[in-house]
N, C-alpha and C positions, 0 to 999 in steps of 0.2 A: 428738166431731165436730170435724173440724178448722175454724176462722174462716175465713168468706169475706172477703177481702183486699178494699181498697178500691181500686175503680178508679181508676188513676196519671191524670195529668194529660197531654193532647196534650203535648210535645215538639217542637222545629223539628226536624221530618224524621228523626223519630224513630217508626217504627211501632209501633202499639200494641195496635191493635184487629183483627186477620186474620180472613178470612172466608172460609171453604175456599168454594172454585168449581171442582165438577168442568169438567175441560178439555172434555169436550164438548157440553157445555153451551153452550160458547163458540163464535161463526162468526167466521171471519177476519177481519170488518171488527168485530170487537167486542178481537180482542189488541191491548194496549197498546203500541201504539209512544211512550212516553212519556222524552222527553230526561230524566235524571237530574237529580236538583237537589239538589245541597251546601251547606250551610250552615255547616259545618266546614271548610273546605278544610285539607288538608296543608299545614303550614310546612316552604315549600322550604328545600332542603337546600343547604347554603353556609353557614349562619349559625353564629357560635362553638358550640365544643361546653356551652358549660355553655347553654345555652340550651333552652328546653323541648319543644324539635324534639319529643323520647323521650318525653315525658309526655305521657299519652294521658288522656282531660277525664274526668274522675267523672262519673260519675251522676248524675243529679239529686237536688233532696230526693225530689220525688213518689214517684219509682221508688224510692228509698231506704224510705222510709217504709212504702209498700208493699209490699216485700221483708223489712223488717225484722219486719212485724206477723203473719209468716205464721208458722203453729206447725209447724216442720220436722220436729219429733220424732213428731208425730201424722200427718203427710204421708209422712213414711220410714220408719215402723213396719213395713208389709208390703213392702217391696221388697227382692230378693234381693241379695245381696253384688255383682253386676255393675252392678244397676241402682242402689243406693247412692252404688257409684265415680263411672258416669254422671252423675249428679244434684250430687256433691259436686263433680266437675272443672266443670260449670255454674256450681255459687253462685261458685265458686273464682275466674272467669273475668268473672263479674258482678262482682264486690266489688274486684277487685285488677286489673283489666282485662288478665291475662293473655292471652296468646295461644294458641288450641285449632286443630287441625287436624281434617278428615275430608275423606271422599267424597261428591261431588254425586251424589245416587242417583236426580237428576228435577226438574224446573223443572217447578212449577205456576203459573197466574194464581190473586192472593189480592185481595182490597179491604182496602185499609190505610186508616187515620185519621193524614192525616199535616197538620203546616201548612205552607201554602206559602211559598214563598223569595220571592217574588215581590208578593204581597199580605196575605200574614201571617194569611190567615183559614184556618182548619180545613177541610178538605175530604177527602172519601173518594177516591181513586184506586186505580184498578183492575193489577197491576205485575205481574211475575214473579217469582218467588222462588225460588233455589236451596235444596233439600230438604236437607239430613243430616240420618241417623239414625246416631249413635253408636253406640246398641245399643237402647235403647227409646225413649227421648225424642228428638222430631221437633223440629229446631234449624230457622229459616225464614233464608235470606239474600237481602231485598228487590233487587231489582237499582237501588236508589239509592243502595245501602252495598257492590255491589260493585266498583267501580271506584275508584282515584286522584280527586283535583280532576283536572278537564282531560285524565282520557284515558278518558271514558266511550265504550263501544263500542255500535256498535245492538244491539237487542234478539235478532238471529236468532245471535249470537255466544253470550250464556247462555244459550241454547237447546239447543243446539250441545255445552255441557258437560258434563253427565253423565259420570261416571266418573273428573271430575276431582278431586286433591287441594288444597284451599286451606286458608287461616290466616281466622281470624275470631276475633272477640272479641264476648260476650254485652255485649248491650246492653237487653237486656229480658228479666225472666223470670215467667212466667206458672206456677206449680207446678200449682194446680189444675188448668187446664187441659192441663196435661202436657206442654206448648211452651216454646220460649225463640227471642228474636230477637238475631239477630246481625250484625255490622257486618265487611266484611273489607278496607273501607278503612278503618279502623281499624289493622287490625293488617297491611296494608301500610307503614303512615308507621310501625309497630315493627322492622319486619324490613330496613324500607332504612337506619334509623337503627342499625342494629344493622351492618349489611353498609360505610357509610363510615365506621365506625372500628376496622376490621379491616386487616389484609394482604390481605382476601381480593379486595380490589377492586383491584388493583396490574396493570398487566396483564400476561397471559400465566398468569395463577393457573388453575387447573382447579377448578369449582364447578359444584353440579348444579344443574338445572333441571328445572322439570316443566312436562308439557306438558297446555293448558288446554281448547284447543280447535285442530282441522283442518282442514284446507281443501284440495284437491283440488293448489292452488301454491302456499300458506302456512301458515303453523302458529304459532298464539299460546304463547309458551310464560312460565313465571313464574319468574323471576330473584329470590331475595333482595326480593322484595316490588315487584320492578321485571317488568310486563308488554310483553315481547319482541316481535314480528314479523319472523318469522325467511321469505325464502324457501326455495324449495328448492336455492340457491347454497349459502345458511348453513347446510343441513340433513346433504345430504353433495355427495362428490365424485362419487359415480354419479346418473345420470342418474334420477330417480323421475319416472315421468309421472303418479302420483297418490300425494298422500303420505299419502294416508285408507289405503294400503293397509299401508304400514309403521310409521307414529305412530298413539299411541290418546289421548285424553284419560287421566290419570292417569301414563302413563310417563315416569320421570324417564333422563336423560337427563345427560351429563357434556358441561359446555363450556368454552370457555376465554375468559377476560377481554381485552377487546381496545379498550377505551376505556371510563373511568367518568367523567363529569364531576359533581362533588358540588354545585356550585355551579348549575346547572340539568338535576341530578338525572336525567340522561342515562347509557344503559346501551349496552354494544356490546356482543354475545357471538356463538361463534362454534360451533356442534356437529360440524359436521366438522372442525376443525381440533383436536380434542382426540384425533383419530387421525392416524397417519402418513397420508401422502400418497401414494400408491398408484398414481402414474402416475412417481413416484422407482423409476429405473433399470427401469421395464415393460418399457424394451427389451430387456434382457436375461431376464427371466422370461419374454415372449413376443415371442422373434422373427419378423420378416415370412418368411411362408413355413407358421408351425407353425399346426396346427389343436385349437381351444381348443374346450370347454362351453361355452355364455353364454346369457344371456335377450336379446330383444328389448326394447329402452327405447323406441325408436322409430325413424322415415321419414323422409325428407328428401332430396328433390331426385331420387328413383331409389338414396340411398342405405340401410341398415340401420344403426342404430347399437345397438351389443349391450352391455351388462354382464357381465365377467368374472368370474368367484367371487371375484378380491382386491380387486373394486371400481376396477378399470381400465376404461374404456369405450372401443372400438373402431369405426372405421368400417368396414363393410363392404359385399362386394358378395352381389349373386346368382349362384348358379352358373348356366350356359344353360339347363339344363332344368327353372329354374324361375321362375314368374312373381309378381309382386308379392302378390298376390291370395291366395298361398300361405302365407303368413306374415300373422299379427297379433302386434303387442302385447302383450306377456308375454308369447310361445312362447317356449320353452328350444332352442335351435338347438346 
């Protein structure tokens, strides 16, 4: 029989204790709109390199202790060669504060045991939490650990996420209970520090991006551990009247470096600009006069403005024997 492990010690803002709450359970005035509260903040980025920007804070003892005490060999005797890996890229992740990737497969509301920034007493708050599942082990990412210091987003944005890719690093792990908690601000301040001593922040470099969450006329996208707000300017040169319809959460996505400042950790980037420019010599691939395919983008003033298959955009008109009313938005003309 494997030892039950001693319960670790509250944490500043360190979740410990989760408490599944089916969502419907829950009435709208009961979801947490709760401002994020950091206790660690990111050391901004400007300061000499030998500095411990890179080094990400151990563990506690608690957590240590109670990780150490657990009999892993009696705890992984039955599990199959995938879920072993699973479980080992965990401890891996906890002890050496690696940085692990997956898929946001569902934000649930949980009740943490966390202490506040504010009054330093212990209290339950009720939060949202980014779900992954690796492959069997349910990893939890509190939405107080997923954001940078100072660019915490509201709550209806990791809502929003599902199907996203992020970086995290274990910060609690509960083997019994077959859970682990993880932090991905954490292993944001890895990945930006990893990104300004590279070439790849130079600008005009071409580096991917993935994309977090959507919005009808903007889209969150994740840069090298730096979170974007890209219009649909920066997204392309065609006109999108809704970009839920072409970006998904999860798609990654090639852009180009167009300002880094390291020194107050500012990112420019660019997704259309990592393609030619498609209105470069249109004149000559569609001269006035010739009749072209194209979708409707949208109206304006009595006119149509259409998208080209090379991603050229056109004004146009109606022919007489047809009236406005005849055309919608996304028809293929």
């Amino acid at each position: 029989m494997p030892r039950k492990k001693a319960e670790p010690e509250v944490l500043q803002e360190e979740t410990v204790q989760p408490e599944i709450t089916d969502i419907e359970e829950l009435t709208p005035a009961e979801w947490p709109g709760l401002a994020p509260q950091i206790e660690e903040p990111v050391q901004p980025y400007g300061e000499e390199e030998s500095s411990a920007a890179e080094e990400l804070p151990e563990p506690s003892e608690p957590e240590k202790k109670s990780f150490y005490d657990l009999d892993f060999r009696a705890l992984d005797q039955d599990l199959s060669p995938e879920q072993r890996q699973e479980w080992n890229t965990i401890y891996a992740s906890f002890r050496s504060r690696s940085v692990m990737r997956g898929t946001i497969i569902g934000v649930d509301p949980h009740s943490m045991t966390v202490r506040s920034a504010q009054t330093g007493q212990v209290e339950t708050k009720r939060m949202y939490c980014a779900v992954i599942v690796p492959f069997r082990a349910r990893i939890l990412i509190p939405e107080t650990e997923m954001w940078a210091a100072n660019e915490e987003r509201p709550a209806f944005v990791l809502r929003n996420m599902p199907g996203a890719q992020i970086d995290f690093v274990i910060t609690h792990v509960d083997r019994e209970a077959g859970f682990a908690i993880g932090s991905r601000r954490l292993a944001l301040a890895s990945r930006r520090y990893f990104f300004s001593t590279q070439p790849l922040h130079q600008p005009g470099s071409r580096v991917p991006c993935h994309v977090l969450a959507v919005g009808p006329r903007r889209c969150l996208v994740e840069c090298y551990g730096y979170d974007v707000n890209l219009s649909q300017r920066d997204m392309s040169y065609a006109a999108i009247p809704d970009l839920r319809e072409q970006y998904h959460p999860g798609d990654e996505l090639t852009c180009v470096v167009k300002q880094f400042d390291r020194k107050t950790g500012s990112l420019e980037i660019s997704v259309k600009e990592s393609v030619p420019n498609p209105f470069d010599e249109a004149s000559l691939r569609h001269p006035i006069g010739c009749r072209r395919r194209a979708s409707i983008a949208g109206k304006y003033a009595g006119g149509v403005f259409c998208n080209l298959p090379d991603g050229a955009v056109v004004m146009c008109r109606y022919s007489f024997h047809y009236e406005d009313s005849d055309f919608k938005t996304g028809d293929t003309v």
